[in-house]
C-alpha positions as a LaTeX table, in Angstrom:
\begin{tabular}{lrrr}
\hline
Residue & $x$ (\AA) & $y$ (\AA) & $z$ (\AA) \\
\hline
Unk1 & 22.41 & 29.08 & 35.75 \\
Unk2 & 18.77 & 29.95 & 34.60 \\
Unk3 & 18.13 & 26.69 & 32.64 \\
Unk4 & 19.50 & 24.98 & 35.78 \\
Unk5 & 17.43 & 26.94 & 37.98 \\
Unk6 & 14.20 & 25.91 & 35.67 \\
Unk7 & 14.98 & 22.34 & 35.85 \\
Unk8 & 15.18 & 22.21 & 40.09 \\
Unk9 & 11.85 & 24.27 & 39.88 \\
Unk10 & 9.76 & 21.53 & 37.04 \\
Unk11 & 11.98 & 18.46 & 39.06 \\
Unk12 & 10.19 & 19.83 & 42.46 \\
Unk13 & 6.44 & 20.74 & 40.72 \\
Unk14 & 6.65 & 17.05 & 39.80 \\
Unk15 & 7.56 & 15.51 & 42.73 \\
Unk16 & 4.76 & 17.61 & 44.76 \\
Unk17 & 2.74 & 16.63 & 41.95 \\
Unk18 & 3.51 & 12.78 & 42.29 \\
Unk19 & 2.91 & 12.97 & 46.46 \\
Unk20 & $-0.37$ & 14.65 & 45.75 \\
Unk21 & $-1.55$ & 11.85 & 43.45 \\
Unk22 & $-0.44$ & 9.21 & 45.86 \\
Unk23 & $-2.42$ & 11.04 & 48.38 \\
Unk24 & $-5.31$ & 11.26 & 46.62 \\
Unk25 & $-5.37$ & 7.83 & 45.67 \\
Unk26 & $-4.47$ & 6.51 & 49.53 \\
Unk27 & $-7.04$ & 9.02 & 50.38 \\
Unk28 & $-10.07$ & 7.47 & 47.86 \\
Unk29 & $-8.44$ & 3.45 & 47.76 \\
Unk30 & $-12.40$ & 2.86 & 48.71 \\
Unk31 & $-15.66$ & 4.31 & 50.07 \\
Unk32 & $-18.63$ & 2.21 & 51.48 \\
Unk33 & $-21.67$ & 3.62 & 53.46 \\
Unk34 & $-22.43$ & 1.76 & 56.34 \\
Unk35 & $-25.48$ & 1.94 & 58.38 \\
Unk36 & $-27.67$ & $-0.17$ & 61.20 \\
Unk37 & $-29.69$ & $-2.05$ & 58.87 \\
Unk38 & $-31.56$ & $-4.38$ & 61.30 \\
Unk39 & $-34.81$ & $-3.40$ & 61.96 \\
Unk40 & $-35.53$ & $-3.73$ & 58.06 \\
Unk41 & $-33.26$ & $-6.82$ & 57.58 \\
Unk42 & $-34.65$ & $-10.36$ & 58.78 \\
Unk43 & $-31.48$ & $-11.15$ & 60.24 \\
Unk44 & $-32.89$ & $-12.68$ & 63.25 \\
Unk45 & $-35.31$ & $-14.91$ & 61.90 \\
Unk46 & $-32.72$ & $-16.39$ & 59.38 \\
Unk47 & $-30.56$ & $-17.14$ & 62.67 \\
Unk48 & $-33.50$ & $-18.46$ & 64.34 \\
Unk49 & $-33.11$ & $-21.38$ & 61.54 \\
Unk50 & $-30.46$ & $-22.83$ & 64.11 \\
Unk51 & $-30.46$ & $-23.26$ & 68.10 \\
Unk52 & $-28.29$ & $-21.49$ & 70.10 \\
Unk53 & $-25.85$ & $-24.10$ & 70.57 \\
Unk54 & $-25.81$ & $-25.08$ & 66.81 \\
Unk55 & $-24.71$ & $-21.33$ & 66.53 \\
Unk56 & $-21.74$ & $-21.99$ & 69.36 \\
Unk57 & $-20.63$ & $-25.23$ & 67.90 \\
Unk58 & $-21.00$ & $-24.64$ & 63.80 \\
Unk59 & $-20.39$ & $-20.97$ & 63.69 \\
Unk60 & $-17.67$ & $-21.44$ & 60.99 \\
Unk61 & $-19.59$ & $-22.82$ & 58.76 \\
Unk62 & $-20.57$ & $-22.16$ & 55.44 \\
Unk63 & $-24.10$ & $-21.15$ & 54.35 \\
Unk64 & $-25.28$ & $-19.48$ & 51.15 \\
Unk65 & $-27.61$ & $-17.08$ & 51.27 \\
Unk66 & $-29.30$ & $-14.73$ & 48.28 \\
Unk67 & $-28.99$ & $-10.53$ & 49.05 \\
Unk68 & $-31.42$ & $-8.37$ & 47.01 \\
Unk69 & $-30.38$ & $-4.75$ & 46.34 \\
Unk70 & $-32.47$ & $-2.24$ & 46.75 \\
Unk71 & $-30.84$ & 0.40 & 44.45 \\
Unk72 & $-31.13$ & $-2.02$ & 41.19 \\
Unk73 & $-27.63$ & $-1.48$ & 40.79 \\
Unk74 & $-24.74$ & $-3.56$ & 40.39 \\
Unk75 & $-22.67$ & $-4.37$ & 43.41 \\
Unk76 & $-19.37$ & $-5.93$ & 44.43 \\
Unk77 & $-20.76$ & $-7.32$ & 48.12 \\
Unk78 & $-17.86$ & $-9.95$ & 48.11 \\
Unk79 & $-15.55$ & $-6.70$ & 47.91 \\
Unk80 & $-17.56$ & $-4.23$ & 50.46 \\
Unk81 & $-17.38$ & $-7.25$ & 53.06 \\
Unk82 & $-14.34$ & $-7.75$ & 52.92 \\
Unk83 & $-13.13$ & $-4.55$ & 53.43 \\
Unk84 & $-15.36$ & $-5.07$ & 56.84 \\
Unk85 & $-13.29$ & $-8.46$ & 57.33 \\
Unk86 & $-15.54$ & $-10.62$ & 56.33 \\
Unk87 & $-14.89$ & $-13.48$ & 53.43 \\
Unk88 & $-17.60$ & $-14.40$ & 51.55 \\
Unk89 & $-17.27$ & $-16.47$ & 47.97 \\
Unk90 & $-19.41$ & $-14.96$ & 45.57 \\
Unk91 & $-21.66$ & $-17.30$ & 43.16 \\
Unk92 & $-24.35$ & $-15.88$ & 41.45 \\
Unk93 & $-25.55$ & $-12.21$ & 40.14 \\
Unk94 & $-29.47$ & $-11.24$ & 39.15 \\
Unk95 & $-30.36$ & $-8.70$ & 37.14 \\
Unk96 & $-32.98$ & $-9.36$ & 35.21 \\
Unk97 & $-35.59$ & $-10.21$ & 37.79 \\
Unk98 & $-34.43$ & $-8.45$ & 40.71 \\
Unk99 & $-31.08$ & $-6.69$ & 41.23 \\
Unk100 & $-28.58$ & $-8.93$ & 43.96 \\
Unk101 & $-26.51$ & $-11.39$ & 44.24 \\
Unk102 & $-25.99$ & $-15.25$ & 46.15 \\
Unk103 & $-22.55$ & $-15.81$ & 48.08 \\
Unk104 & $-21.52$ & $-18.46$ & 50.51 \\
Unk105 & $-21.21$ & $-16.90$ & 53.81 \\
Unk106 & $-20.07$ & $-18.41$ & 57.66 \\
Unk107 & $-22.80$ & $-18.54$ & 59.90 \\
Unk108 & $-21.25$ & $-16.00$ & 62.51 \\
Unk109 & $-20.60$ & $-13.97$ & 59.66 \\
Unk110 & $-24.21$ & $-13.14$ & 58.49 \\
Unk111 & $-24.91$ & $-9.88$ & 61.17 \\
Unk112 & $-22.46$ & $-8.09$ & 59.10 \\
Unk113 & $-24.81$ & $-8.08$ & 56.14 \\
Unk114 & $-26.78$ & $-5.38$ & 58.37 \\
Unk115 & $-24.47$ & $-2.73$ & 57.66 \\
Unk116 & $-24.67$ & $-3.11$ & 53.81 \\
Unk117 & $-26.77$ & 0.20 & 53.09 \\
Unk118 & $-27.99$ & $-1.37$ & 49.49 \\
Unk119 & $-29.40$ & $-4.44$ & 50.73 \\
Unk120 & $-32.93$ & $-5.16$ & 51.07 \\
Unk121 & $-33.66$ & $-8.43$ & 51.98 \\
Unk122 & $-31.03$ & $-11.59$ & 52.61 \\
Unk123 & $-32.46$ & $-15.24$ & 53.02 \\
Unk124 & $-30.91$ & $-18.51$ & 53.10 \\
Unk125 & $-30.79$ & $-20.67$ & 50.09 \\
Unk126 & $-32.91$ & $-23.77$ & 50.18 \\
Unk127 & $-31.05$ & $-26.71$ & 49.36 \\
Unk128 & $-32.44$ & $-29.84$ & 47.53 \\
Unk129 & $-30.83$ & $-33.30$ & 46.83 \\
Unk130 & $-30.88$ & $-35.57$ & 44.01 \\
Unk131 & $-31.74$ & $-39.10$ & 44.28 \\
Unk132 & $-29.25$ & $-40.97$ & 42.29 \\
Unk133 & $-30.22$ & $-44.49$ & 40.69 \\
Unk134 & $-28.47$ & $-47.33$ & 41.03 \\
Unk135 & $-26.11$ & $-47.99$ & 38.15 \\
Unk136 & $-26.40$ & $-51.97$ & 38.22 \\
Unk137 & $-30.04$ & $-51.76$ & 38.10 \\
Unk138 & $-31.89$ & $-52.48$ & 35.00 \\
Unk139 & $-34.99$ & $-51.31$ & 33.48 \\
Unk140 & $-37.68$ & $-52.44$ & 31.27 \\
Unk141 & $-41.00$ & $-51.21$ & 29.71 \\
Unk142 & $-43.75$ & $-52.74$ & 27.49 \\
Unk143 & $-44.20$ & $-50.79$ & 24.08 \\
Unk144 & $-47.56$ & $-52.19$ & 24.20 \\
Unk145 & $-48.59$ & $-50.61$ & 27.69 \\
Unk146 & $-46.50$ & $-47.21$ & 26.28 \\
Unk147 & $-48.51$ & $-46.93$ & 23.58 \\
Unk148 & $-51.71$ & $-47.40$ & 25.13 \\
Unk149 & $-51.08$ & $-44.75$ & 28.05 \\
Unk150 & $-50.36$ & $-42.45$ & 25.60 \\
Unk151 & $-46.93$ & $-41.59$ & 27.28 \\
Unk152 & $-44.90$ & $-42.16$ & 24.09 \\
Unk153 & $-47.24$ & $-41.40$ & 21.37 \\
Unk154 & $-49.43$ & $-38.35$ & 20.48 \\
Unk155 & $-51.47$ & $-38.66$ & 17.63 \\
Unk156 & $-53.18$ & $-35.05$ & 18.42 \\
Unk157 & $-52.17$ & $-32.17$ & 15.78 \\
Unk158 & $-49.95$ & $-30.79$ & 18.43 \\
Unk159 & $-47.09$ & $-31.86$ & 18.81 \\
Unk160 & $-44.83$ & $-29.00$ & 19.93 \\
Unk161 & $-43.92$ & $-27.40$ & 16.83 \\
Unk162 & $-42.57$ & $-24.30$ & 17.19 \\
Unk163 & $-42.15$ & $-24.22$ & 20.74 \\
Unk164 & $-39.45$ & $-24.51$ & 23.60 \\
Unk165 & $-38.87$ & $-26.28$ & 26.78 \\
Unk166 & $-37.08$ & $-25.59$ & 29.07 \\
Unk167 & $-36.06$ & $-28.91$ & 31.80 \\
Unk168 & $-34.82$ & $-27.56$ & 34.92 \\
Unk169 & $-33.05$ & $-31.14$ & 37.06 \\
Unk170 & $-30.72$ & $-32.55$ & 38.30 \\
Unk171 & $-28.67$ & $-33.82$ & 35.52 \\
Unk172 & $-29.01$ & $-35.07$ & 32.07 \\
Unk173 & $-27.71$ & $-36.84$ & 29.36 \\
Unk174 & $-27.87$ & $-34.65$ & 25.72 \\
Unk175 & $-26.36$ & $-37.97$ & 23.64 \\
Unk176 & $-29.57$ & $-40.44$ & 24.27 \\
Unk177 & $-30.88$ & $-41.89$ & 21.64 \\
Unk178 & $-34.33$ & $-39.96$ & 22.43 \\
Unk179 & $-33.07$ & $-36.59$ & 21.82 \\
Unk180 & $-31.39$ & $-37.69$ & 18.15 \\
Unk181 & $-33.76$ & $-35.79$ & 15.81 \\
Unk182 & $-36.50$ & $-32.97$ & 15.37 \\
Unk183 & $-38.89$ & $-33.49$ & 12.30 \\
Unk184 & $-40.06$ & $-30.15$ & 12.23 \\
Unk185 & $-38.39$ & $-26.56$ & 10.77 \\
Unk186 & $-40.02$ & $-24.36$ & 12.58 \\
Unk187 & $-37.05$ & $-23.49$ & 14.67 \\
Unk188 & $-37.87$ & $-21.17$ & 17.70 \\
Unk189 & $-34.71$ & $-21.27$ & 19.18 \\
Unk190 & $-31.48$ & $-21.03$ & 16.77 \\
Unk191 & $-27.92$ & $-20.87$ & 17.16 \\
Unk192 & $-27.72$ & $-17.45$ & 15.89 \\
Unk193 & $-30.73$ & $-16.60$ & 18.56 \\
Unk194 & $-28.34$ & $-17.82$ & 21.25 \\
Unk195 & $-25.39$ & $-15.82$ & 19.75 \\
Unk196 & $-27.41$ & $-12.70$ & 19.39 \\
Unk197 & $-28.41$ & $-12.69$ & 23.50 \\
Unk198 & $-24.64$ & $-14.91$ & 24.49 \\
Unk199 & $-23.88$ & $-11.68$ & 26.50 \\
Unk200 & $-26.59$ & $-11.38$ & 28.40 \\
Unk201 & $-26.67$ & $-14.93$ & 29.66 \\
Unk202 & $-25.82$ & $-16.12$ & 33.16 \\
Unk203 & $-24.40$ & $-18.79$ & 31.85 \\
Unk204 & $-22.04$ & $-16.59$ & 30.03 \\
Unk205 & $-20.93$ & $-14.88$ & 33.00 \\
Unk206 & $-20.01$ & $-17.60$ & 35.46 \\
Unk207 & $-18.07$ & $-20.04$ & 32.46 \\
Unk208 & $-17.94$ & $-17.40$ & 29.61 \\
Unk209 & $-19.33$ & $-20.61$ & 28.03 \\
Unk210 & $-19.86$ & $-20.04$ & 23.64 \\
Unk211 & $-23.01$ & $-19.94$ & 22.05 \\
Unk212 & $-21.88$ & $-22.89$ & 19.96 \\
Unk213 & $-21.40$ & $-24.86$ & 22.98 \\
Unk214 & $-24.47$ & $-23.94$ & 24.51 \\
Unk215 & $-26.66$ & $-25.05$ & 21.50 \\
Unk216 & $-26.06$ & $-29.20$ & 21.05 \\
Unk217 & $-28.42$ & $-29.38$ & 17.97 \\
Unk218 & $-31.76$ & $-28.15$ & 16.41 \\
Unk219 & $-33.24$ & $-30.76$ & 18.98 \\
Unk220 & $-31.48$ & $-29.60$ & 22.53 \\
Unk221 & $-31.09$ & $-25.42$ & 21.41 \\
Unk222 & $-29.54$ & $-25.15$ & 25.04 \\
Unk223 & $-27.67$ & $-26.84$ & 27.59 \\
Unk224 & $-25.92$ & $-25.94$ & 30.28 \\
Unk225 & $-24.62$ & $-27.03$ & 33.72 \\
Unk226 & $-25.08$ & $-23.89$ & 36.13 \\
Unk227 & $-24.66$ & $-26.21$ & 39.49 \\
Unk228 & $-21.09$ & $-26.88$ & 38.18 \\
Unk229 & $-20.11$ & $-23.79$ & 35.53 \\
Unk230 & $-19.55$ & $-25.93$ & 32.65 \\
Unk231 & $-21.76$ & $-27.45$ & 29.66 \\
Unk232 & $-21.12$ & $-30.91$ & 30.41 \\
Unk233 & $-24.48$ & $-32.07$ & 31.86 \\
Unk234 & $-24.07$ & $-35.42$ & 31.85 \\
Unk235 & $-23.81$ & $-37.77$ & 35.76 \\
Unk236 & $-23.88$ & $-41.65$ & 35.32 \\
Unk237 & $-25.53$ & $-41.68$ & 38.91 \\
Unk238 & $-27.95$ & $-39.58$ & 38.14 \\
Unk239 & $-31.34$ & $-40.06$ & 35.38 \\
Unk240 & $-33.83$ & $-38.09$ & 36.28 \\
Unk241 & $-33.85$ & $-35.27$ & 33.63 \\
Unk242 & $-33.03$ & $-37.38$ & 31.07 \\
Unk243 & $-36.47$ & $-39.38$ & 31.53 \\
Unk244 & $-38.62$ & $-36.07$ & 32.30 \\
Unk245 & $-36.75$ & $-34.70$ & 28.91 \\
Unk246 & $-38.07$ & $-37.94$ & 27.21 \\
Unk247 & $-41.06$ & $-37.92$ & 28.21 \\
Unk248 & $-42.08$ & $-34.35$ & 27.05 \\
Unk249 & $-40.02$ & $-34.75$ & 23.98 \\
Unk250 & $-38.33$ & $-37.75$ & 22.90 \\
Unk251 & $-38.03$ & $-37.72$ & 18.67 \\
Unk252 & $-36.67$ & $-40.67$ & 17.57 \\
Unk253 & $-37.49$ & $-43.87$ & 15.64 \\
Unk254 & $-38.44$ & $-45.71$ & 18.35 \\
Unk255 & $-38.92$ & $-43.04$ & 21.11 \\
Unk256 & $-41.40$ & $-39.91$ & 21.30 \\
Unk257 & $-42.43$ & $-37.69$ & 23.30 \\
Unk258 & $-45.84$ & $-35.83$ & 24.07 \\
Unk259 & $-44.69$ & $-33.19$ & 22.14 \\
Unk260 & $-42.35$ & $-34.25$ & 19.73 \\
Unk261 & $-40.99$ & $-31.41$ & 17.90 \\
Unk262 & $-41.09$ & $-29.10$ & 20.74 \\
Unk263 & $-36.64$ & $-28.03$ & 21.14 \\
Unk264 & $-35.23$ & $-28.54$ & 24.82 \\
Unk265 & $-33.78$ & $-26.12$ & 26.82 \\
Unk266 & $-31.81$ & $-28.43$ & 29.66 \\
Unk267 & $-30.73$ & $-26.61$ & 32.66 \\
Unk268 & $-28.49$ & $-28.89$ & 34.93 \\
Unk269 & $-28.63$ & $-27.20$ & 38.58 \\
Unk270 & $-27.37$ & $-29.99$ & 40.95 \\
Unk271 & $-23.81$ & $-29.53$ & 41.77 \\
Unk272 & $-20.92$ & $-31.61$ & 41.79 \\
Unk273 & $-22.26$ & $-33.39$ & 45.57 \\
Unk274 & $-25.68$ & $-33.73$ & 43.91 \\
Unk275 & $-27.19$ & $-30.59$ & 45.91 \\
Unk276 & $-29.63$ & $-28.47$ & 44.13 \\
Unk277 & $-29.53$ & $-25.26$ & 45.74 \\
Unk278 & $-32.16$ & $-22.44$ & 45.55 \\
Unk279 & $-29.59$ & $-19.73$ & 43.99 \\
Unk280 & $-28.70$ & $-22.04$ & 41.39 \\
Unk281 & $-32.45$ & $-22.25$ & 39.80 \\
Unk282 & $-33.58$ & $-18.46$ & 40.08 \\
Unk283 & $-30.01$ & $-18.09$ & 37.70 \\
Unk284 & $-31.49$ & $-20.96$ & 35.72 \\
Unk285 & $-34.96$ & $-19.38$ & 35.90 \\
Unk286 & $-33.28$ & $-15.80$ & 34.58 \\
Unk287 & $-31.78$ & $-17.55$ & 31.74 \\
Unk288 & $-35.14$ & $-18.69$ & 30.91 \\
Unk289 & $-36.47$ & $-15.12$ & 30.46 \\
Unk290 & $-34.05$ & $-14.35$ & 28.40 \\
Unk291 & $-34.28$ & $-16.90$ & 26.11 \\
Unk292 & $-38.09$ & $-16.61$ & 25.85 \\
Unk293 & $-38.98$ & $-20.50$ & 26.17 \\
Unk294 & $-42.29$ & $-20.94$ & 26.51 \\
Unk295 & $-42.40$ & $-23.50$ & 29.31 \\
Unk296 & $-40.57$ & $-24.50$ & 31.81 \\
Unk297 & $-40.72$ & $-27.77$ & 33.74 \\
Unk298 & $-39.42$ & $-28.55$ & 37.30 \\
Unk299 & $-39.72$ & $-31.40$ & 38.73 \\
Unk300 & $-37.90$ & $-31.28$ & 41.68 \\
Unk301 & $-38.37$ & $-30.18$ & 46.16 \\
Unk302 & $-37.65$ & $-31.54$ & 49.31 \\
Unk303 & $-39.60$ & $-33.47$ & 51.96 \\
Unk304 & $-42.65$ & $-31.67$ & 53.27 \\
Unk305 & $-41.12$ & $-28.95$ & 51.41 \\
Unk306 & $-42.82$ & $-25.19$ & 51.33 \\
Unk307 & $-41.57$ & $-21.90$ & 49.89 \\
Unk308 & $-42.22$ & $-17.98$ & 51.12 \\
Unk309 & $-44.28$ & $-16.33$ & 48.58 \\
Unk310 & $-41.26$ & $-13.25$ & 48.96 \\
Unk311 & $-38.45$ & $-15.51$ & 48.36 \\
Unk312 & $-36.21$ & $-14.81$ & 45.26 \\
Unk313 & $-37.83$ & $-18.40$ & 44.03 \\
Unk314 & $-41.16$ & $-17.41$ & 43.68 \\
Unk315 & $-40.17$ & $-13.89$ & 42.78 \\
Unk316 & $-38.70$ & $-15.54$ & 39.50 \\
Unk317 & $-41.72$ & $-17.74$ & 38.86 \\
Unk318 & $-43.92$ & $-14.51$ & 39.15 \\
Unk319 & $-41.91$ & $-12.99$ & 36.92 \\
Unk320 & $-41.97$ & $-15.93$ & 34.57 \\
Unk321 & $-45.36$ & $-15.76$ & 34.40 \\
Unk322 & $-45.86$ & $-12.64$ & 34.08 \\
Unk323 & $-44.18$ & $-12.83$ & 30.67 \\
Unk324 & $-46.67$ & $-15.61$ & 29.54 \\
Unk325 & $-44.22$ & $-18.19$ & 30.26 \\
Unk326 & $-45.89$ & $-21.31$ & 32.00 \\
Unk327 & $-44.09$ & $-22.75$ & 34.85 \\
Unk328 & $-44.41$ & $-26.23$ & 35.56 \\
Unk329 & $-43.41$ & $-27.73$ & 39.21 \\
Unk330 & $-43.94$ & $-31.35$ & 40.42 \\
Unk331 & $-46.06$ & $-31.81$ & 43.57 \\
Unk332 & $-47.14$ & $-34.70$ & 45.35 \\
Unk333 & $-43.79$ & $-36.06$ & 46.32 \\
Unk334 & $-43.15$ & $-36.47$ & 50.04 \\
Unk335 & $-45.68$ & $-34.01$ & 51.17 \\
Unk336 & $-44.82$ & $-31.57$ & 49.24 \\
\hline
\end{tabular}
């Protein structure tokens, strides 16, 4: 009768036990602080972007737009707004510049972000597109007029040795011909450099891409396609960074570049549509820091294009800088 009595008294202890755990956890399932964020947030002016009756009539559509936290923290915002209701699709994370994160968001959807206590400042994600070249078209040059415009030769005592950098288009393609060789050994940039730092990468964390496919050869130390998560750079329609590669360093036996024996670092950033989106270079621009190049070159903007000196675009080339690397940006084109 006693060891019956025992039993009934641990069988109830653990079921009180097991309701108290489920209550606890029903209880704590999640916790977000929510506040009235928009006298500090720039909501309005990013909304002012659009008229009124672009709002009515395209409120379901999708925008991207780059959140910096003011905490330095990590965050999950596509989790905390959708516990408000609110579907977002995340596609970048910053650390290393600034703390936050870029997520495609709807347009009716972007008052919400008010209520996030951690965030600092939200602005929309410039988008750029890539001219594409016509396949069928062909192309020639004059080796005489090359060599006299000093494009493909350099005959100066520097010729990049020791150095990396970094090409930040629209597309390129790693197997030409002008990227076949490096005649130098003094290697900034090795394939057990690029393991050592793999983790830290952004391009780790949106493929979990390997070091070894990351680093093509002594010549290209790193390549990688962050508009499309993969390390397959290469678009037929599309030359753009393969010429600006060449032209800074081309090594071959009938190609070179101004600086020769400088490695590559080529950072594909247009995405499968041939957009070019702000978000996608300041991840690019992060992986830059990390891997120390020392210059990067971007030859790419819009029409009459301008940037805010606060944006998260010119927060990463003041960074950049800031760690002696020398950033690079075309200018000129269409007003810009």
């Amino acid at each position: 009768m006693t060891r019956k009595l025992s039993f009934i008294v641990v069988l109830c202890i653990a079921i009180i036990s097991i309701f108290a755990t489920a209550y606890c956890f029903a209880e704590t399932t999640y916790s977000l602080t929510l506040i009235d964020n928009s006298s500090s947030l720039n909501i309005d002016s990013i909304l002012n972007n659009f008229s009124s009756e672009y709002l009515s009539q395209n409120e379901n559509e999708d925008v991207v737009v780059i959140a910096t936290y003011s905490d330095n923290a990590s965050h999950d915002i596509t989790a905390d707004l959708s516990y408000l209701g609110v579907e977002t699709e995340k596609r970048y994370t910053y650390s290393e510049i600034f703390s936050g994160e870029s997520f495609s968001i709807k347009l009716k959807d972007i008052i919400s972000l008010q209520q996030i206590s951690y965030i600092s400042s939200v602005e929309l994600a410039n988008v750029y597109y890539a001219l594409t070249d016509d396949a069928s078209t062909s192309y020639s040059y004059s080796t005489d007029d090359a060599d006299t415009s000093g494009i493909f030769k350099n005959n100066t005592l520097y010729q990049g040795d020791g150095m990396v950098v970094a090409i930040i288009d629209a597309a390129f393609d790693t197997s030409h011909v002008a990227f076949s060789q490096i005649t130098s050994s003094n290697l900034a940039l090795t394939l057990s450099d690029i393991s050592s730092i793999l983790y830290d990468l952004n391009s780790y964390s949106q493929s979990g891409a390997s070091a070894q496919s990351l680093y093509v050869s002594d010549k290209i130390a790193y390549a990688y396609d962050y508009g499309e998560g993969d390390t397959n750079l290469y678009d037929s329609t599309i030359n753009h960074g393969t010429h600006v590669s060449g032209i800074i360093g081309a090594n071959s036996s009938s190609l070179s570049g101004v600086v020769k024996n400088a490695q590559l670092a080529l950072m594909k950033v247009a995405d499968a549509n041939g957009y070019m989106y702000n978000d996608t270079i300041v991840s690019a621009l992060e992986d830059c820091l990390k891997l120390n190049v020392d210059v990067v070159n971007m030859s790419l903007g819009s029409n009459a294009g301008f940037e805010n000196d606060d944006s998260a675009l010119q927060k990463a080339v003041k960074a950049l800088e800031e760690n002696g690397i020398s950033v690079i940006c075309a200018a000129g084109n269409s007003y810009t």
